[in-house]
C-alpha positions as CSV (number, residue, x, y, z in Angstrom):
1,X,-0.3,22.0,23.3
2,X,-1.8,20.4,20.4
3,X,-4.1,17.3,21.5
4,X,-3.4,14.1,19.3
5,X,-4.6,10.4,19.7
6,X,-3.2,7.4,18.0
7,X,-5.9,4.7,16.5
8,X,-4.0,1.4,15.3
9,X,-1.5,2.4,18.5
10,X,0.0,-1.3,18.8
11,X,1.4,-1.8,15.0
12,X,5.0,-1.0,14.1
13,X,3.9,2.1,13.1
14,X,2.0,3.2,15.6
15,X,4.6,2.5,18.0
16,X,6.8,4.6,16.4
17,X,4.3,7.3,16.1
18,X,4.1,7.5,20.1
19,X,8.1,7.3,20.2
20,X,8.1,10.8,17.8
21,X,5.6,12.2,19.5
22,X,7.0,11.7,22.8
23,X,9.7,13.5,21.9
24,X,7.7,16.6,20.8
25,X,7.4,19.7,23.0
26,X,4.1,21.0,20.5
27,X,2.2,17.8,21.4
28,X,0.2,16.1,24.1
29,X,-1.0,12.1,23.4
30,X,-4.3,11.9,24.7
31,X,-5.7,8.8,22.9
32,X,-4.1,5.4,21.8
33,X,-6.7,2.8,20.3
34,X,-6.0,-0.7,18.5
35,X,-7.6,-4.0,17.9
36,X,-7.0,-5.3,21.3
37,X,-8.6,-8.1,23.7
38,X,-8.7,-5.6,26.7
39,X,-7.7,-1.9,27.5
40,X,-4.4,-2.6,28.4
41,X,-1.5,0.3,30.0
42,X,0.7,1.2,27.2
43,X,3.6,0.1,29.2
44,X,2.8,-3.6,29.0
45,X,2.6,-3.6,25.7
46,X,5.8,-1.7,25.1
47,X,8.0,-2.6,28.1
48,X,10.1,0.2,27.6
49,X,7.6,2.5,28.1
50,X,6.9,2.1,31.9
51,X,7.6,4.9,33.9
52,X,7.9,7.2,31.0
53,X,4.5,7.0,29.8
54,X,1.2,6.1,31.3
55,X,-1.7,5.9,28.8
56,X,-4.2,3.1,28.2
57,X,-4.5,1.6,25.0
58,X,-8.6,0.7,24.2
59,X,-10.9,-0.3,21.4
60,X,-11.3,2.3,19.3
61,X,-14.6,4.8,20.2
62,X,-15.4,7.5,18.0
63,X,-16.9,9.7,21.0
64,X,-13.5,9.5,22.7
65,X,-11.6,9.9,19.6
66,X,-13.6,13.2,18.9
67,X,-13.6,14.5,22.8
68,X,-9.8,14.0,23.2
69,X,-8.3,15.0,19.9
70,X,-7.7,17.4,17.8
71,X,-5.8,15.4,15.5
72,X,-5.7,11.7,14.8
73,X,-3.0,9.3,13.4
74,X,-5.0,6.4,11.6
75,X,-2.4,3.5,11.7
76,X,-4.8,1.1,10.3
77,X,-4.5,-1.5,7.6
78,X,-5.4,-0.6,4.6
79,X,-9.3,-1.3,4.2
80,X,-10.0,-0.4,7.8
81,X,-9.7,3.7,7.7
82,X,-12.2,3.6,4.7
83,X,-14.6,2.2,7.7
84,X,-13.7,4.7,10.6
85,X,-13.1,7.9,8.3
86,X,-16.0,9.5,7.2
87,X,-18.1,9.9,10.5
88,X,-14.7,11.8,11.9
89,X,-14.7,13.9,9.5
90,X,-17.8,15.6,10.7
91,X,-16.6,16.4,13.6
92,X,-13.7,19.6,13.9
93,X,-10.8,16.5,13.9
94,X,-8.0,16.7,11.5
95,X,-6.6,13.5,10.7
96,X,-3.5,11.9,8.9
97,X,-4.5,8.8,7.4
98,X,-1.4,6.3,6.6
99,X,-3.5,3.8,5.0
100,X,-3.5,3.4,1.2
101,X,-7.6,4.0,1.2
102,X,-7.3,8.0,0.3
103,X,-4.1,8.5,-1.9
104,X,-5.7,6.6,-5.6
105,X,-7.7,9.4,-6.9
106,X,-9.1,6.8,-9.3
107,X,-11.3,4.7,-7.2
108,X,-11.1,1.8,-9.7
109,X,-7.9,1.7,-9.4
110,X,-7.9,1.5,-6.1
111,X,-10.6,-1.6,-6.2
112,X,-8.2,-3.3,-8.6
113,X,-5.5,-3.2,-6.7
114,X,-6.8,-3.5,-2.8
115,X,-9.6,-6.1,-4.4
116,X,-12.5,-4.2,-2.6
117,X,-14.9,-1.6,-3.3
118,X,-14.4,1.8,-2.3
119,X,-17.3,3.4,0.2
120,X,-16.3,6.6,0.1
121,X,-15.2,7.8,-3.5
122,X,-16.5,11.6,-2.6
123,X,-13.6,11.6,0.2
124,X,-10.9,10.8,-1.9
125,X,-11.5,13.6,-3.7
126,X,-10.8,16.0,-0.5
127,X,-7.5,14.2,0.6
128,X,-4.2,15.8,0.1
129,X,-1.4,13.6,-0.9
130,X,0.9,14.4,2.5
131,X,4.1,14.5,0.3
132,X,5.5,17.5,1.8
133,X,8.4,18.4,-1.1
134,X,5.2,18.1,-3.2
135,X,2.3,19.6,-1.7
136,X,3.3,21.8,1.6
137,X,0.8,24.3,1.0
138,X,-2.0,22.1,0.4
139,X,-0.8,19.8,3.9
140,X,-1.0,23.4,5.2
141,X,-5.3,23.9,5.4
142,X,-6.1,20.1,4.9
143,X,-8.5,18.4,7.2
144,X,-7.4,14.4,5.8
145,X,-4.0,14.0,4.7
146,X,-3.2,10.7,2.7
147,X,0.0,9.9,3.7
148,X,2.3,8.2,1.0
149,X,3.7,4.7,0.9
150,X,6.7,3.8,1.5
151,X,7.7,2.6,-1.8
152,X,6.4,6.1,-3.2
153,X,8.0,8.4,-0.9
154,X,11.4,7.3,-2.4
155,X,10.6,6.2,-5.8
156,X,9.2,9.8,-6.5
157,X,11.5,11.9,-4.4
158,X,14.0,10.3,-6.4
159,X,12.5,10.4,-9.9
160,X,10.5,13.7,-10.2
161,X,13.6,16.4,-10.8
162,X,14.8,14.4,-13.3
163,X,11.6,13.6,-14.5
164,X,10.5,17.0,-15.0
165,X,14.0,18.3,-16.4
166,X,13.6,16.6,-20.0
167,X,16.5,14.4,-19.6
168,X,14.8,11.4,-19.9
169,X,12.3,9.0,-21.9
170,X,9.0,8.3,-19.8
171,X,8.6,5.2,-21.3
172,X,11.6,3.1,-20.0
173,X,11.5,3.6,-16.2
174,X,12.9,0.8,-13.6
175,X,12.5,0.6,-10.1
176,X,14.2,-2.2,-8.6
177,X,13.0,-1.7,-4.8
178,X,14.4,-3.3,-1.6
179,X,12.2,-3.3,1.7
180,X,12.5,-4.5,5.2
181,X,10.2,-6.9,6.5
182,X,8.7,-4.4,8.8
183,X,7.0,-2.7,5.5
184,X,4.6,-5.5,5.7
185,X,3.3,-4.7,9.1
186,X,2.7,-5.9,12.7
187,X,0.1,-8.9,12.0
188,X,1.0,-12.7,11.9
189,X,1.4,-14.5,8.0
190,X,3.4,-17.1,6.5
191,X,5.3,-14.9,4.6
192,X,6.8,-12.3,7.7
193,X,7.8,-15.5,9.9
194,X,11.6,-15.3,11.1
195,X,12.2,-19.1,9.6
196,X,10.8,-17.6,5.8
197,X,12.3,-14.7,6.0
198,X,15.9,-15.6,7.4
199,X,18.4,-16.1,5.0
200,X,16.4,-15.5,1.6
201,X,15.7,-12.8,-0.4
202,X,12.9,-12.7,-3.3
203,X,11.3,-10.4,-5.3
204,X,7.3,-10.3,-5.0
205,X,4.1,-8.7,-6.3
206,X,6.5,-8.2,-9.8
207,X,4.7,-5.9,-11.5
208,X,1.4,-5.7,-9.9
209,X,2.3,-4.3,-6.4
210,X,-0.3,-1.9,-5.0
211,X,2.1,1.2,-4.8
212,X,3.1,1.1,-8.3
213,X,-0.1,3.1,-9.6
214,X,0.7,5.4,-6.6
215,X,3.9,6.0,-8.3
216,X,2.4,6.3,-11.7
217,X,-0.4,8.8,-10.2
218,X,2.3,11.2,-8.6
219,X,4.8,11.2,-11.5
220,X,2.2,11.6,-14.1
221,X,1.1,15.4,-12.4
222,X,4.2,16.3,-13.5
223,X,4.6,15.6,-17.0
224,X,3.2,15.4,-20.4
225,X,2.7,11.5,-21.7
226,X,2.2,8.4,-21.0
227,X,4.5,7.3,-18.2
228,X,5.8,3.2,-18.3
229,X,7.3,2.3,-14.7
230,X,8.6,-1.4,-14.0
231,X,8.3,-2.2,-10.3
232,X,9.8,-5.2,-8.9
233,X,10.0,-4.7,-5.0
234,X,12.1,-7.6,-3.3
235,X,11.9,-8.6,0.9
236,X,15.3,-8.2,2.5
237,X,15.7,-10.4,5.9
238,X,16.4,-7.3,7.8
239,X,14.2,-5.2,9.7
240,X,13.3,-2.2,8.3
241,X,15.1,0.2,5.4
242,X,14.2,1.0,2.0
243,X,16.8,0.8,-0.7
244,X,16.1,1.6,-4.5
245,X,18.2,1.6,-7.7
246,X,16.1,3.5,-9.9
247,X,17.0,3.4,-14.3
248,X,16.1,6.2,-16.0
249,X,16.9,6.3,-19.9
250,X,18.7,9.8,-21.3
251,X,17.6,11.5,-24.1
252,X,20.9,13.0,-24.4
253,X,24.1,11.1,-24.0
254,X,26.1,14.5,-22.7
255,X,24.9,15.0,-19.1
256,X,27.2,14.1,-16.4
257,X,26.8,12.9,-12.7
258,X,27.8,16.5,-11.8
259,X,24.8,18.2,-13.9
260,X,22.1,15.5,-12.4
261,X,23.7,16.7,-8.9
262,X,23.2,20.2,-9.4
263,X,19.9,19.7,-10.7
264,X,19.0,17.7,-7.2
265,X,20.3,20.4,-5.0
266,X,18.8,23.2,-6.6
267,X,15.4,21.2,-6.6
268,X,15.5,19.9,-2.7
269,X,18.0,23.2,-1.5
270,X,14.8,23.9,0.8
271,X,14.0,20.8,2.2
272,X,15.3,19.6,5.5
273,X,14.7,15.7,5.0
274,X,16.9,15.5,1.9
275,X,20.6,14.8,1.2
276,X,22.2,14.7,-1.9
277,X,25.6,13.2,-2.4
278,X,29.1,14.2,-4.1
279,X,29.9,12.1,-7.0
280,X,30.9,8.3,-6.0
281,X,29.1,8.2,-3.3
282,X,26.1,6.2,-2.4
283,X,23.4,5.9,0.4
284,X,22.8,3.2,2.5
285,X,20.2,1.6,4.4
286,X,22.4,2.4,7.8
287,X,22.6,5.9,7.0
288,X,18.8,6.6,6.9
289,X,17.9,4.0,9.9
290,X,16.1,5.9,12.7
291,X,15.6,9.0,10.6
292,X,13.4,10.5,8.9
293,X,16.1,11.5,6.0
294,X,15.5,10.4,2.1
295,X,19.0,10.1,0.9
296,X,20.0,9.9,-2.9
297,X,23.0,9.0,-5.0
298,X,23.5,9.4,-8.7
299,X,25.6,7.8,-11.5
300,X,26.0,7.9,-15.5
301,X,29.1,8.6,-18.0
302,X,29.7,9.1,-21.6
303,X,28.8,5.4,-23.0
304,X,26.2,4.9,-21.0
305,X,22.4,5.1,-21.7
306,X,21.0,4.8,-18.2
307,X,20.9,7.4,-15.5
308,X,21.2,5.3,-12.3
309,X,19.5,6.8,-8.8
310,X,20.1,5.0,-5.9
311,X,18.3,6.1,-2.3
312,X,17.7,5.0,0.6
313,X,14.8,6.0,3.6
314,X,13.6,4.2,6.8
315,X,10.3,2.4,5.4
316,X,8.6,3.0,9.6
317,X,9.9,6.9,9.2
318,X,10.3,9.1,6.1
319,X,8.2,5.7,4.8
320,X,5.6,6.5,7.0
321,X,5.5,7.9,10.6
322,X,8.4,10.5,10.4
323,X,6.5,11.7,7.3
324,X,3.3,12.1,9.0
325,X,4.6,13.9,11.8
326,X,5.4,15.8,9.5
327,X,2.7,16.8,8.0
328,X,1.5,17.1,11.1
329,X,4.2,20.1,12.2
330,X,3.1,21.7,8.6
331,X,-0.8,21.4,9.6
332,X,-0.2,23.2,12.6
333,X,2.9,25.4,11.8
334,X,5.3,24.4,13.6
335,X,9.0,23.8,12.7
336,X,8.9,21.3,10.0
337,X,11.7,18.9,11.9
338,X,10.4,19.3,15.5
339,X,10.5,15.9,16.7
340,X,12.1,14.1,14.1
341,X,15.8,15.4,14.5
């Protein structure tokens, strides 16, 4: 049984790490940490957990960390991981960080963005990006794994096969992006209260939000140019789910729904997290809820200019804990959906 501990245990995401992993017959948890007054039994934090689960949650020690693990979750904020990192790392732990503080490759973009200096730009260099449809033979021997966004996972799983087809301009790209609350994490603001976010809906960070050069970064591996990506993510008053209508300008006025829907399942025909649907039909948010599935719809016709992608993933799963697990399973060979089907 493979070993695994949980830092940042408490947040929505870590919670729904320790749900997954419960779940999975490869996997013993042996360590929870988070940012907590006291060490306090996992069940009276998550009432649901008593008599299923008996584990204490503690302050984070890198001793224990080490001595437990053989793999660590870092559900941190973003900020936090470039902190605890780098002294793990000498150790023989493998670790999946879902933190934005290893997936920039350019550092100052990364201090632009998060507004602080990087401490560890020689790291960086060693993550993997954990996009498995990407990268699932680099996930396979990596010792940090940078796992994706949530706004990234979709926005590139739904971009790249037509990206790299030559169907389309790269300088006219829209993503109009719609996110759960949940996206923002587990920690008290202004913003995430019940009485801001109830009945309303805004757009925010237009333009400048810190997963569009993640976006850009990914996409650009791909192709030949200068990509141009408009980002406007907006807050749904809902709890979690990802929805995005993506624009994407033809080159050539003759391809049909049916061509970009061949070119989708012959790109994703291997990949068990991926659906692809008929003509007409469309994902929604209640079809990816609870799952770790990325879901895609496609339209265009004859007069029009625009290919439109519309897909849908659960921001906590495919968006971030589903899709660490796994990476996880690849790291360690086991079947790819154990635990998350």
């Amino acid at each position: 049984m493979l070993e695994v501990g949980i830092v940042g245990a408490t947040g929505y995401v870590g919670e729904e790490l320790i749900k997954i992993l419960l779940k999975h017959r490869r996997v013993n948890i042996t360590y929870l940490a988070a940012n907590i007054d006291r060490p306090t039994d996992i069940g009276e934090i998550f009432g649901y957990l008593k008599g299923r689960f008996e584990l204490t949650c503690e302050l984070p020690d890198y001793k224990k960390m080490i001595s437990r693990c053989q793999l660590l979750f870092m559900a941190l904020p973003h900020t936090v991981s470039m902190e605890m990192v780098p002294p793990l790392l000498k150790s023989q732990l493998r670790i999946v960080d879902l933190s934005a503080d290893y997936r920039l490759k350019d550092v100052k973009t990364y201090e632009r963005f998060y507004k602080v200096k990087h401490k560890n730009p020689h790291i960086v260099k060693e993550a993997v990006y954990g996009l498995p449809e990407l990268y699932r033979q680099k996930i396979k021997e990596a010792k940090l794994i940078a796992n994706p966004g949530c706004y990234p996972t979709l926005a590139i799983l739904a971009i790249l096969p037509l990206l790299t087809s030559g169907w389309i301009e790269l300088d006219s790209i829209i993503i109009d992006a719609k996110s759960g609350f949940s996206g923002a994490g587990r920690k008290v603001n202004l913003d995430s209260l019940f009485s801001e976010v109830n009945e309303n809906f805004k757009a925010y960070k237009v333009n400048i939000h810190q997963h569009m050069p993640e976006i850009i970064q990914e996409l650009s591996r791909f192709v030949r140019g200068e990509l141009q990506i408009n980002f406007v993510p907006h807050l749904l008053p809902i709890n979690r789910g990802i929805l995005e209508t993506i624009y994407l300008k033809k080159k050539k006025w003759a391809i049909k729904t049916a061509d970009i829907i061949h070119l989708y399942k012959r790109f994703y025909k291997k990949e068990p997290f991926i659906r692809i649907y008929e003509e007409g039909n469309f994902p929604q948010l209640k079809d990816v809820i609870n799952t770790n599935f990325c879901d895609l719809g496609f339209y265009t016709d004859q007069k029009s200019k625009f290919i439109i992608t519309v897909g849908a993933i659960d921001n906590l799963l495919k968006g971030a804990s589903g899709q660490a697990v796994q990476n996880m399973n690849i790291m360690y060979g086991f079947n790819e959906t154990e635990g998350l089907l």
